[in-house]
N, C-alpha and C positions, 0 to 999 in steps of 0.2 A: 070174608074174614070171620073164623071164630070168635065165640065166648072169649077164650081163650087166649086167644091174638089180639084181642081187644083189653085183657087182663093184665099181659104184657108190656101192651103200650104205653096203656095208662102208668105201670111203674114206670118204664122206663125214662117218660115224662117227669112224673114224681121227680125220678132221680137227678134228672137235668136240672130241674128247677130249683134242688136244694142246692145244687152245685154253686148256680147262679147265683143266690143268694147269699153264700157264703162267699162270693164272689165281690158282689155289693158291700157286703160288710166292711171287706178290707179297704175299698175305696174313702180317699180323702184328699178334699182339697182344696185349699189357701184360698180368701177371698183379699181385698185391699180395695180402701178407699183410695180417691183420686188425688189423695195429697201424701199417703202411705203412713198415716198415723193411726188408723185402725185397721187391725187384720182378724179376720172370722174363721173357723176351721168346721167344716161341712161332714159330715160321713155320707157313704154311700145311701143310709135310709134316711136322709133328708136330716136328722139330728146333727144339730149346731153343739160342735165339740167345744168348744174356746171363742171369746173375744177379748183381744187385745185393745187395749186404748192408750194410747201414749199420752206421757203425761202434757205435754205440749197442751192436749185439748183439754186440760184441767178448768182452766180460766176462760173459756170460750164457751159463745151464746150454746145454750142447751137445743136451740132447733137445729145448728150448725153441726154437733157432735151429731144429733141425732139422724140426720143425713148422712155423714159419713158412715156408720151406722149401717144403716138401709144400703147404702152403694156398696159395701164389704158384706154384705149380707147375699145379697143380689149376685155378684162377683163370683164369692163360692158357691151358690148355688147352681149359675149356667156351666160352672168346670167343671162340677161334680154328674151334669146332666148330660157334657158332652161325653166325661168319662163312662159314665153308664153306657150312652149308646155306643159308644166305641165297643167294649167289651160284652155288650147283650148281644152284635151283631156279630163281633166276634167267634162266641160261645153258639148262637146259634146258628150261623153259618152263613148269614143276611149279607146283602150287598150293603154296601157303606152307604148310599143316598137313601137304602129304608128307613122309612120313618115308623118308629116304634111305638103304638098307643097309647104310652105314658112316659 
């Protein structure tokens, strides 16, 4: 393989990669505590778009809230990680049991 062919590829990569990426961006996705009084919303690059808290948890112990919290937090995070690998594997062509280094 050429200079050249090697010049190639590495765009061609590049270009896959931004695809991806903007790929990422679009993804989001709902987290909920286990009593559904607080709801977190995830992006694809791990930024936490929104927390909801109902006002129920208004007058409730603060380590209580704060848990709920953490479990909505946690929540949208593993859906937004499944969504990634769904569509990295997707995009790159991967079987569905690879595991992806991040």
């Amino acid at each position: 393989m050429g200079f050249m062919d090697k010049m190639k590829q590495a765009k061609d990569m590049y270009g896959n990669m931004k695809k991806i990426q903007q790929e990422l961006d679009k993804i989001q996705a709902e987290g909920q505590s286990k009593n559904k009084l607080v709801s977190v919303v995830v992006k694809g690059n791990h930024q936490i778009q929104s927390i909801k808290i109902d006002d129920k948890l208004q007058n409730s112990d603060l380590r209580e809230t704060e848990k709920h919290i953490l479990y909505a937090c946690n929540d949208a995070m593993s859906k937004v990680e499944k969504e990634i690998k769904s569509k990295m594997g997707n995009m790159m062509n991967m079987p569905g049991g690879f595991k992806l280094p991040f």
